[in-house]
C-alpha positions, 0 to 999 in steps of 0.5 A: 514491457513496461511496469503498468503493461506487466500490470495489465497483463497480470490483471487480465482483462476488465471485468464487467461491473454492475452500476452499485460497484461503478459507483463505489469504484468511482468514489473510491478514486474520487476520495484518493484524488482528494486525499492527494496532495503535492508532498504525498508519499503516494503516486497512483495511476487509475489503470482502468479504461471504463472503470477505476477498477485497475491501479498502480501504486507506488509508494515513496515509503522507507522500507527494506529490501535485498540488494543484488549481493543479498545484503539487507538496504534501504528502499524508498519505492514500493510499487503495488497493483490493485485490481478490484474484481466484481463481488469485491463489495462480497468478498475480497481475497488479498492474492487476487487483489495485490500484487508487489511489482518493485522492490524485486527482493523485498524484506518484510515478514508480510512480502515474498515475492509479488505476494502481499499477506494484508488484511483486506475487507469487502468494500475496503475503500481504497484510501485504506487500503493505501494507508495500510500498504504504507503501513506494512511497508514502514514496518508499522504492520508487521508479523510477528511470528515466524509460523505465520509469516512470509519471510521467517528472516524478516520476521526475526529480524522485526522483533530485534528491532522493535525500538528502531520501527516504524521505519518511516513515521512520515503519513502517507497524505502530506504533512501533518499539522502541528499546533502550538497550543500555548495559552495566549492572554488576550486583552489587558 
């Protein structure tokens, strides 16, 4: 079974959406398409057949998982997928909505399993919901107390290595843009 069928299994079947969630599903995959671009940390693959309500994300982002003999390695590939459900403009619940599909062991205070602990919003657009993925996984959005967290080893781990964090400083959307802004004298 392949990745996006083990997604589409897990998501169950699509939903019936009213017009006003269409539109917001649309513009959603709208601005993700924009947002885009050739060196993107990002690849997204709209799952759904009538709407963009079913997403595959997979995320080249530097993170951490546990390898086969449990030893702590570096990971660049995080795949999540994203289903938005009807009242998501009323409610929105991050158990339902995400689900990690790779690495298989990752290590992060916020990840155990498929579960994914993110803050999301009603009507969160999915751009940002993108971003704060990224986030979470570089160890920019991180639990810091063990109480809360998913993965207490993960959490402790974080916080005796706050100076080494984030572990990908890289954005998500390309490349950022750095000026020179020096005081150039023009005319003499």
């Amino acid at each position: 079974m392949t990745l996006d069928d083990r997604i589409r299994t897990a998501a169950g079947p699509e939903p019936v959406f009213d017009a006003v969630m269409r539109d917001f599903l649309s513009n959603c995959a709208d601005e993700l398409r924009q947002r885009q671009r050739p060196n993107s940390l990002l690849d997204a693959c709209d799952l759904g057949t009538t709407a963009s309500w079913l997403w595959r994300l997979t995320f080249s982002t530097l993170g951490l998982q546990r390898d086969a003999d449990e030893k702590l390695v570096s990971t660049t590939c995080h795949t999540v997928g994203v289903r938005f459900l009807p009242d998501y403009l009323r409610r929105a619940d991050r158990f339902e909505m995400l689900m990690l599909m790779e690495p298989e062991k990752p290590f992060h205070p916020n990840l155990r399993g498929q579960h994914v602990c993110l803050e999301v919003y009603p009507g969160e657009p999915l751009v940002e919901i993108c971003e704060a993925l990224h986030s979470l996984f570089s160890w920019r959005l991180r639990q810091l107390s063990e109480t809360d967290a998913m993965d207490a080893e993960a959490c402790a781990w974080g916080r005796a290595h706050l100076d080494a964090l984030p572990l990908d400083p890289r954005p998500l959307f390309g490349r950022t843009l750095e000026l020179n802004l020096e005081r150039v004298e023009v005319g003499a």
